[in-house]
C-alpha positions as CSV (number, residue, x, y, z in Angstrom):
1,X,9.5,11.5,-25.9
2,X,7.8,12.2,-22.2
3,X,4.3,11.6,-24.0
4,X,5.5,8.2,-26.0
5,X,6.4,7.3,-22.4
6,X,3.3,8.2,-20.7
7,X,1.0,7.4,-23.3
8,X,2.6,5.1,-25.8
9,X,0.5,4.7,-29.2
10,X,-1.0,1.2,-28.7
11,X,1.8,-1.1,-30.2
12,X,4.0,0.0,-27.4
13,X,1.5,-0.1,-24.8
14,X,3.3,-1.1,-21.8
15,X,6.7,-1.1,-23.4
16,X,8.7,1.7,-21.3
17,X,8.5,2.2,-18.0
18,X,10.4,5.5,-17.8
19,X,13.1,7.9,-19.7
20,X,16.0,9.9,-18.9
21,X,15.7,13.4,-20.4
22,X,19.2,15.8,-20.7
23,X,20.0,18.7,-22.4
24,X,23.4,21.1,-23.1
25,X,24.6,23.9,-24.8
26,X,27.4,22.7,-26.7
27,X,29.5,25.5,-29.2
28,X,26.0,27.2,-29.2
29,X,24.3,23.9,-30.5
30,X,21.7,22.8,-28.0
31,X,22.4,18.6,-27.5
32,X,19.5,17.0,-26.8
33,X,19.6,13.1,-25.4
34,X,16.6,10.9,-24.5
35,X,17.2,7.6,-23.1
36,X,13.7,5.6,-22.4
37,X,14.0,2.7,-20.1
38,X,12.3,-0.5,-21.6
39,X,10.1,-1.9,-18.5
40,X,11.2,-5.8,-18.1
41,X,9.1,-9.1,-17.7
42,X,11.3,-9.9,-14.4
43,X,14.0,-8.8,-12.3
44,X,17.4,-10.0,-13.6
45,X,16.3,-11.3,-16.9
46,X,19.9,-12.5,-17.5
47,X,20.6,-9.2,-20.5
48,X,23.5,-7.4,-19.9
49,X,24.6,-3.7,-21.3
50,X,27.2,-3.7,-24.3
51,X,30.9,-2.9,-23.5
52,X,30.0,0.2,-25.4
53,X,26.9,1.1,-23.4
54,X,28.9,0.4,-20.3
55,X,32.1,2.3,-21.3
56,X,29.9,5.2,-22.1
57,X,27.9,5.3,-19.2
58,X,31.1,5.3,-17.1
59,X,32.6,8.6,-19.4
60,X,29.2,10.3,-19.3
61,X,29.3,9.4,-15.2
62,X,33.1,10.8,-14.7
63,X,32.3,13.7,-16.8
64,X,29.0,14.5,-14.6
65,X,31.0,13.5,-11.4
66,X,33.8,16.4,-12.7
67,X,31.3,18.7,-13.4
68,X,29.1,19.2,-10.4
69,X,32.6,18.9,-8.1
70,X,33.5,22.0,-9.9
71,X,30.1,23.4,-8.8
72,X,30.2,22.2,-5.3
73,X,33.3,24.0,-4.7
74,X,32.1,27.7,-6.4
75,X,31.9,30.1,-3.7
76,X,28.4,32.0,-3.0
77,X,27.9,35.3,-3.6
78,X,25.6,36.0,-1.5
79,X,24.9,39.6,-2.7
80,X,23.8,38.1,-6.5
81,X,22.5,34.6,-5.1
82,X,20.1,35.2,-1.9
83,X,17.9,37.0,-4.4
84,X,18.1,35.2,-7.8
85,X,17.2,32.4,-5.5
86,X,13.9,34.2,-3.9
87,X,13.1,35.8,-7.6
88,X,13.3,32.1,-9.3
89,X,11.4,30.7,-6.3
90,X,8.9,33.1,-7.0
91,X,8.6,32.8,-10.6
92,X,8.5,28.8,-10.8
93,X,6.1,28.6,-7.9
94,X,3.9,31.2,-9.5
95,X,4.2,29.4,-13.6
96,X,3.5,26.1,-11.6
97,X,0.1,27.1,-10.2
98,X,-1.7,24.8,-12.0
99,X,0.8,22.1,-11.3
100,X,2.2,21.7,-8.0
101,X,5.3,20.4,-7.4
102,X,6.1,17.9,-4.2
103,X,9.9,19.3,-4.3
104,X,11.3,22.6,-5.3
105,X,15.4,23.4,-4.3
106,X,16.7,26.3,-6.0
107,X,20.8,27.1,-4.9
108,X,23.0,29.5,-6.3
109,X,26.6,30.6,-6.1
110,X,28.7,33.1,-7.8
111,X,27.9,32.0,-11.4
112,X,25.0,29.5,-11.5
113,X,21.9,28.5,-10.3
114,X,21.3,25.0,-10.0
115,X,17.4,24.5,-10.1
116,X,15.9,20.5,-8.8
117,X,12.5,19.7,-8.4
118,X,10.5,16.6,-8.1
119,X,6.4,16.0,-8.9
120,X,4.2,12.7,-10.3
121,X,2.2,13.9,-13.5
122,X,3.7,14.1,-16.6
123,X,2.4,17.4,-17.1
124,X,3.5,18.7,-14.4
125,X,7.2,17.5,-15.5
126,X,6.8,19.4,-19.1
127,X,5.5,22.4,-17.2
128,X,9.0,22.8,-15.3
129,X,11.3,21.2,-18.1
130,X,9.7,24.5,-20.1
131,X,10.0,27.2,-17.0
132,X,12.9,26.0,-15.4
133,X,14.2,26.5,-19.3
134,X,12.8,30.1,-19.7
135,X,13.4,31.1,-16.7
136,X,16.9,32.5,-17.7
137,X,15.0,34.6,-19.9
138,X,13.4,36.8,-17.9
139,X,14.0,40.1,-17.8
140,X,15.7,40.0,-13.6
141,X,17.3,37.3,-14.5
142,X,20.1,38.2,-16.9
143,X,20.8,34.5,-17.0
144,X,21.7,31.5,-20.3
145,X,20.1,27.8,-20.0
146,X,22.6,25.4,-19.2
147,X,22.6,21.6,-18.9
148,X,19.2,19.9,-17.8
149,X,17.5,16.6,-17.5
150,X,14.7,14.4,-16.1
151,X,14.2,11.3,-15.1
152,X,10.5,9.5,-14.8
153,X,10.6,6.2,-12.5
154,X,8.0,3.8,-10.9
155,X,4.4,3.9,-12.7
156,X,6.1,6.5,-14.9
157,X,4.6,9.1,-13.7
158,X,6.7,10.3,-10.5
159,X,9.7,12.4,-11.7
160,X,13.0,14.4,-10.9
161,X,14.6,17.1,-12.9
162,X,17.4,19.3,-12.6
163,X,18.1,22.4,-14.9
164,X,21.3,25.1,-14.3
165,X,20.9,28.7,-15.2
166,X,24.7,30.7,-15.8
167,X,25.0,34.3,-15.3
168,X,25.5,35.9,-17.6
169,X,29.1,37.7,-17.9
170,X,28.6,41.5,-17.4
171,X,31.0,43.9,-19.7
């Protein structure tokens, strides 16, 4: 989807001007959504959202909202976070070499690491969608993917993403 974005086959050549990129675990199903904004003649072109678009951007808002107020209120532990932090800092920054990020944030608490990061190639948003991803997977981390997404804005090619890593439940 980045790539129809950032290099739409000709018949769509100037069509989007960005996309919205999310992904859960849901029941052991990975959920996949992809949103791509279509880039308008003019500001305020008079079309509106339906009910339905609205009403579900409003659930999916709450639910998010819910969500990351549970997270804010997680206490650290400081003993399993400081150097999950440090080891995913290292990793990403290492896997990202070739593409440099302007933004890196890594914060964990007792069960999660929350993982933002911002750059402006699309290649350097597919690198991090696919480490940030794998970075669970790694043999110091002893972590599962969670929810993740990306967003591309502007010329489409400056970007943000987010991905949360869970520990894993020992015993």
């Amino acid at each position: 989807m980045n790539a129809l974005v950032m290099q739409p086959p000709p018949d769509f050549r100037g069509v989007f001007r960005g996309s919205s990129y999310s992904n859960t675990d849901e029941a052991g199903k990975a959920v996949h959504v992809v949103q791509l904004r279509r880039l308008q003649e003019r500001a305020g072109n008079g079309e509106r959202p339906s009910a339905e678009q609205e009403a579900c951007w409003k659930l999916s808002g709450l639910q998010q909202e819910r969500e990351r107020a549970a997270r804010d209120v997680e206490p650290r532990d400081a003993g399993w976070a400081d150097p999950m932090e440090q080891l995913l800092r290292q990793h990403i920054t290492e896997k990202m070499a070739k593409h440099p990020l302007d933004r890196l944030e890594i914060a964990c608490r007792a069960t999660f690491c929350q993982i933002k990061a911002s750059g402006v190639t699309p290649q350097s948003q597919l690198a991090f969608q696919k480490i940030s991803q794998e970075a669970g997977a790694e043999p110091w981390a002893d972590m599962e993917t969670g929810e993740g997404g990306s967003s591309t804005y502007g010329d489409g090619n400056k970007w943000e993403a987010s991905q949360t890593l869970y520990r894993k439940e020992s015993g």
